[in-house]
Structure formats: C-alpha cells, structure tokens
N, C-alpha and C positions, 0 to 999 in steps of 0.2 A: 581529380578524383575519378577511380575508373573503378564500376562494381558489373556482375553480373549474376545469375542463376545458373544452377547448374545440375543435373539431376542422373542417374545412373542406371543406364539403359544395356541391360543383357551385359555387366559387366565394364560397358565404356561410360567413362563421362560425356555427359551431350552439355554444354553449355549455350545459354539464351538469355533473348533480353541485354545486351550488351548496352552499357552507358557509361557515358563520357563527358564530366564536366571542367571543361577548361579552365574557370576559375570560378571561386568558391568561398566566400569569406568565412571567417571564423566563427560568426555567430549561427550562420548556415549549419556548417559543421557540425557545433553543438548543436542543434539543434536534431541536425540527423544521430549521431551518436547517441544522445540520449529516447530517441524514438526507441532505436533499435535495442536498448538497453533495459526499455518497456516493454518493448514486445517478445523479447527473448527472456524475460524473468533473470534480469545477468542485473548481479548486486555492484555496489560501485568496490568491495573487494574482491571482487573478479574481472574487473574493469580494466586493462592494460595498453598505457598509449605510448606506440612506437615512433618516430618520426623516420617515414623513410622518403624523406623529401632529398638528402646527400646523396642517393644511389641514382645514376642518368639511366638505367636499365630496369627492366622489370628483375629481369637475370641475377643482376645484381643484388634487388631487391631480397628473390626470393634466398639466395644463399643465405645473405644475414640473418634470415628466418630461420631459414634451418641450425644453421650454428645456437640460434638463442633458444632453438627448439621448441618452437612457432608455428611450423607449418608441415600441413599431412602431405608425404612427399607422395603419398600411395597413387594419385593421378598424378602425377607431374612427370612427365617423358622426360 
C-alpha cells in the first residue's frame, strides 16, 4: 500500500508525506478503509473496491482508472 498528501500550489500539485507499506494484512486494511470512510462522511453506497493488485506498474494502474473513469487525470503528466 503506497498513499500520500498532496496539496495545490500556484497551480502545481506539490505532493508529501509519502508512505510505503510493504505488507499489509487484511484486517489492517479494513480497518484503515473504514477509518477513512468515517472521517470522509463516504456511505458504504458510495464505497467502491478495485483490486489493482494484476497491474505490475502504477502506469498500468492508472490507465485502468481512467477507462473505468476513476481517476482525475487534470494533475497527471
């Protein structure tokens, strides 16, 4: 699992806080997803789980996003 911050400065994205957990078990998981699912006010029918464990790229990652139209391409170079 790899998250970070990221915040919009005079037009650029700056991203921080960068994290990196190697592994991760599932109970973990839940447990963070539903943190964030409290503190975002996000209902379980707005709740959407992707598995993008098949893609070896982030690259790869983000395309399938975008085809399922997933992902804000507007910072993405």
């Amino acid at each position: 699992m790899v998250s970070y911050n990221f915040k919009i400065v005079s037009g650029v994205p700056q991203k921080s806080s960068v994290t990196r957990v190697p592994e991760i078990s599932k109970e973990q998981l839940e447990d963070i997803v539903r943190n964030v699912r409290i503190k975002t006010n996000t209902g379980p029918d707005e709740f959407e789980e992707l598995d993008l464990s098949g893609f070896s790229t982030i690259d790869e990652q983000i395309e399938f996003l975008k085809r399922q139209d997933r992902v804000d391409t507007m910072y993405i170079m």
